[in-house]
C-alpha positions in Angstrom: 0.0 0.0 0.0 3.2 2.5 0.5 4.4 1.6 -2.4 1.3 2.6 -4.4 0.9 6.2 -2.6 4.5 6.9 -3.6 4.1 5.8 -6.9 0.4 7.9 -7.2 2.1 10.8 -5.7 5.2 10.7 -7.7 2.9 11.0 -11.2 1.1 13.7 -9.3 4.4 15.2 -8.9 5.8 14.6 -12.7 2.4 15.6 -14.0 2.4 19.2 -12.4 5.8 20.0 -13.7 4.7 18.8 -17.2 1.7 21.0 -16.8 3.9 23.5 -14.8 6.1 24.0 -17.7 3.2 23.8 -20.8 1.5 26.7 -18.9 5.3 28.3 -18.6 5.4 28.6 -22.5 1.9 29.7 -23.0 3.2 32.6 -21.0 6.6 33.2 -22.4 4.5 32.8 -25.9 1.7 35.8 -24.7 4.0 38.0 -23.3 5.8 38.1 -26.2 2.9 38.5 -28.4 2.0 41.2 -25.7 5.4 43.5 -26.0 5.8 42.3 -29.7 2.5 43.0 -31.5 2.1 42.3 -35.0 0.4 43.9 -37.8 -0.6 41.4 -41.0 0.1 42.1 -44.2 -3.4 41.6 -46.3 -2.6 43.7 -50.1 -1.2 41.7 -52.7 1.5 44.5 -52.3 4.2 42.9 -50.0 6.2 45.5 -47.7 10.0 44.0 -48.3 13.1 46.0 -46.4 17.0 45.3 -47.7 19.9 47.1 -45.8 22.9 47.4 -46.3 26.3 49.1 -44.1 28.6 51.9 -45.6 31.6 53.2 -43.9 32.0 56.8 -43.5 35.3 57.3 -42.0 35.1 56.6 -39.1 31.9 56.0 -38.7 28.9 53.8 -40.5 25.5 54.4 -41.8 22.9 52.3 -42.8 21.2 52.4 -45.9 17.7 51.3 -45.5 15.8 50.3 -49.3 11.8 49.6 -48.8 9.3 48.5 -51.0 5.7 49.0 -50.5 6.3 50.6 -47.3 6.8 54.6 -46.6 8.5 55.9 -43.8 5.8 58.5 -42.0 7.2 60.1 -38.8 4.2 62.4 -39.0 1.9 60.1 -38.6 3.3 58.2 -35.1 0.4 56.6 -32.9 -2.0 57.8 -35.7 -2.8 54.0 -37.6 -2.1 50.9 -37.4 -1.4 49.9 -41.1 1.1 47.9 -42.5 2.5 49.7 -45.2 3.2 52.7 -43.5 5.4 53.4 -40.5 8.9 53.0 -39.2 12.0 50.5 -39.0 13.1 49.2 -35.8 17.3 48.7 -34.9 18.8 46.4 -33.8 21.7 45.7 -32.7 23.1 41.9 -31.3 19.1 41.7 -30.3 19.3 45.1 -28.1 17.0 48.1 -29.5 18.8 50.8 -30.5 16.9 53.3 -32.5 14.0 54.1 -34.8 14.7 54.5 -38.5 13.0 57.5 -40.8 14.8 57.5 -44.0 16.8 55.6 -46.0 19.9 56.5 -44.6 20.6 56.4 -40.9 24.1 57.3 -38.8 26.0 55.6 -36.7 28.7 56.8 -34.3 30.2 53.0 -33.7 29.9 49.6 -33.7 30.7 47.3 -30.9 34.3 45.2 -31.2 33.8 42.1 -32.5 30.6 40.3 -34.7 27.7 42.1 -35.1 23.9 41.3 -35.7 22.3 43.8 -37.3 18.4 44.2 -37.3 15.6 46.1 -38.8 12.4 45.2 -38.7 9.5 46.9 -40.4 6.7 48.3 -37.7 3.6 50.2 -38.0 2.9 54.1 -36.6 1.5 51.9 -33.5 4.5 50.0 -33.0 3.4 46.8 -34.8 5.9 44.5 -35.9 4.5 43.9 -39.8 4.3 41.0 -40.5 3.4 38.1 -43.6 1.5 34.8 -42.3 3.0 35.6 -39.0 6.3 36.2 -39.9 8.0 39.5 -39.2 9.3 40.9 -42.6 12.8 42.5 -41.5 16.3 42.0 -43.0 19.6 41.1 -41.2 23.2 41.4 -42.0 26.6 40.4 -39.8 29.3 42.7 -39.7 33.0 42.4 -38.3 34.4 45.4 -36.4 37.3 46.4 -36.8 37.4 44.3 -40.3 41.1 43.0 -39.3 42.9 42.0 -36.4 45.4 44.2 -35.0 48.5 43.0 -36.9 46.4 43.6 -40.1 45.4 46.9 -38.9 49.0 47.8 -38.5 50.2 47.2 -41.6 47.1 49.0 -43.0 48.3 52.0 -41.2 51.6 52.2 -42.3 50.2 51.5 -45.6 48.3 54.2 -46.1 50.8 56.6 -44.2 53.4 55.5 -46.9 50.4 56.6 -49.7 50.5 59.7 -48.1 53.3 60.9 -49.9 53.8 58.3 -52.6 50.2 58.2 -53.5 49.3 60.5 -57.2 47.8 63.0 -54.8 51.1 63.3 -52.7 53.5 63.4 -55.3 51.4 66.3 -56.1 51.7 68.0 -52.6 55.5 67.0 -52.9 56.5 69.0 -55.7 54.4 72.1 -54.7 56.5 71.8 -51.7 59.3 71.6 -53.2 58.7 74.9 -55.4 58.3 76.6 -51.9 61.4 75.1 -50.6 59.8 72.9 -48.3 59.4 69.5 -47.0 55.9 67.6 -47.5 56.0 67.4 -44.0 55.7 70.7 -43.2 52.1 70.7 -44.8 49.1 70.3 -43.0 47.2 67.9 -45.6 50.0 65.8 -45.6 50.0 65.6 -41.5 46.0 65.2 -41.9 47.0 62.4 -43.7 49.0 60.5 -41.7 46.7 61.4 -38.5 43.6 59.9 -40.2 45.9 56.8 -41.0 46.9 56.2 -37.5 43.6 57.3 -35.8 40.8 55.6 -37.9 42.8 52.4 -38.4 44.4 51.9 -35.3 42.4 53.7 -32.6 39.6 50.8 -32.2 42.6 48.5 -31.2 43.2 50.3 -27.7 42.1 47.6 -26.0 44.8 45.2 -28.1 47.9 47.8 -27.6 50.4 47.3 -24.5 50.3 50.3 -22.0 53.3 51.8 -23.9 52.2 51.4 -26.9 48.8 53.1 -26.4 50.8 55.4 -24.6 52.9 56.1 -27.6 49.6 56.0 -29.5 48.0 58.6 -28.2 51.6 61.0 -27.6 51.6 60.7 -31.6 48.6 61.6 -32.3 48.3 64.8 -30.0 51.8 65.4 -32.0 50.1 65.2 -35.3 47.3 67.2 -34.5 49.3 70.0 -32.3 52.0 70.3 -36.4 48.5 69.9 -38.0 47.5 73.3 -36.2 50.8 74.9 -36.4 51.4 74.7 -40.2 47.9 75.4 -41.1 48.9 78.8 -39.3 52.2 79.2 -41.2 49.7 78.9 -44.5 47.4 80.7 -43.2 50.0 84.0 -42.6 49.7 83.7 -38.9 53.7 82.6 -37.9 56.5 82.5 -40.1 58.3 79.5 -41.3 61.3 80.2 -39.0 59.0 80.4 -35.9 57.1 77.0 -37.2 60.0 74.7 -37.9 61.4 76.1 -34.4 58.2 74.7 -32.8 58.0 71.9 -34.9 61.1 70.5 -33.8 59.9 71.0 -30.0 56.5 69.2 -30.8 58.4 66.3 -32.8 61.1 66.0 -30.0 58.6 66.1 -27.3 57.4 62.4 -28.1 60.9 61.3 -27.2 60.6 62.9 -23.7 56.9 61.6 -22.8 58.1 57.9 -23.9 61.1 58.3 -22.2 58.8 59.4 -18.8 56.2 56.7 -19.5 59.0 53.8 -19.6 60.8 55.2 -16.5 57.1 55.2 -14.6 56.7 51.6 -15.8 59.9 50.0 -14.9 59.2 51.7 -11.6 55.9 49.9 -11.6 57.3 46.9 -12.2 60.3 47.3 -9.6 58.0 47.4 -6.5 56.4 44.4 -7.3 
């Protein structure tokens, strides 16, 4: 007889957590039906979304292409149809923004793969949707594109096409004709600052302490000659007065590296 009440009451048991769990996934299933409302397409005249990413130093946009849909910002919380509305971003599954037009910045892109997201949603927040499915396209993207041996190659790359480039050769022998150097011109330093910054800069996290260090000493560098010969063309110091400071700003590098590997040696002394 103790045997059968254990045996009764362990089906009892197995049967509530079957039912426990059933009646779990009705409720995941509702609520997210309930925060993720859909709006079904009914016209012949399929909504369809494509996206695509361009880079615009540094940063990215999205280019957003709809058919049979139009973007109405105007008309928010006004219908609920299914051709008209917005597109939802998203990126790695998080909600990021609303999208308007057909292009759409961004500032940056988290390291590593990304998922990106944008789903079609009516003026009442309605995912659209075609025999229950939510129309929306998705692309993967990489960020940075290359690892950080890549990435420095790329740099010095493009820092070499600086000056050996059609468009430097160009700069080179107007500089010449002044009886200058190329790097005494501030597009030429704009240069090699947008080489090192765009292409190296997301790799911070990759760089030893000195060599962010010298990262970021060489860029301040650039940018303080960027400002001093764009005032030397600009009629503000004279080229005796900017090669003087020049050499000080080029020189100063040394020093702060110098500084920055004393302060880590000491670091690592009083361990």
């Amino acid at each position: 007889m103790k045997n059968i009440i254990i045996f009764l009451g362990c089906i009892f048991l197995m049967t509530n957590q079957i039912l426990a769990h059933e009646d779990n996934e009705e409720r995941i299933k509702f609520w997210k039906e309930y925060y993720n409302p859909k709006v079904e397409v009914t016209s012949q005249k399929i909504p369809d979304i494509k996206i695509e990413l361009i880079k615009n130093k540094p940063f990215y946009q999205i280019k957003t292409n709809i058919k049979n849909f139009k973007f109405t910002p105007e008309k928010n919380m006004k219908n609920n149809l299914p051709t008209e509305g917005y597109g939802k971003l998203y990126i790695n599954g998080e909600y990021v923004s609303r999208i308007y037009s057909e292009y759409h910045f961004l500032r940056i892109l988290p390291e590593g793969y990304n998922d990106i997201t944008v789903i079609l949603s009516s003026n009442l927040d309605h995912d659209v949707s075609l025999n229950g499915k939510v129309i929306s396209d998705n692309i993967i993207y990489q960020f940075p594109e290359y690892t950080f041996s890549e990435a420095r190659n790329k740099s010095y790359n493009q820092m070499i096409q600086c000056e050996f480039s059609e468009k430097g050769q160009n700069l080179l022998k107007i500089q010449v004709s002044r009886d200058m150097l190329i790097s005494e011109s501030s597009e030429y330093l704009k240069c090699r600052y947008d080489a090192r910054n765009d292409i190296l800069s997301p790799f911070t996290k990759n760089m030893t302490r000195l060599q962010k260090h010298y990262h970021k000493v060489t860029l301040e560098a650039l940018n303080n000659r960027i400002k001093l010969w764009k005032e030397f063309e600009d009629g503000i110091i004279n080229i005796q007065d900017a090669r003087i400071e020049n050499k000080r700003i080029e020189n100063q590098i040394d020093t702060l590296m110098e500084d920055k590997l004393e302060q880590l040696q000491e670091a690592q002394n009083d361990l």
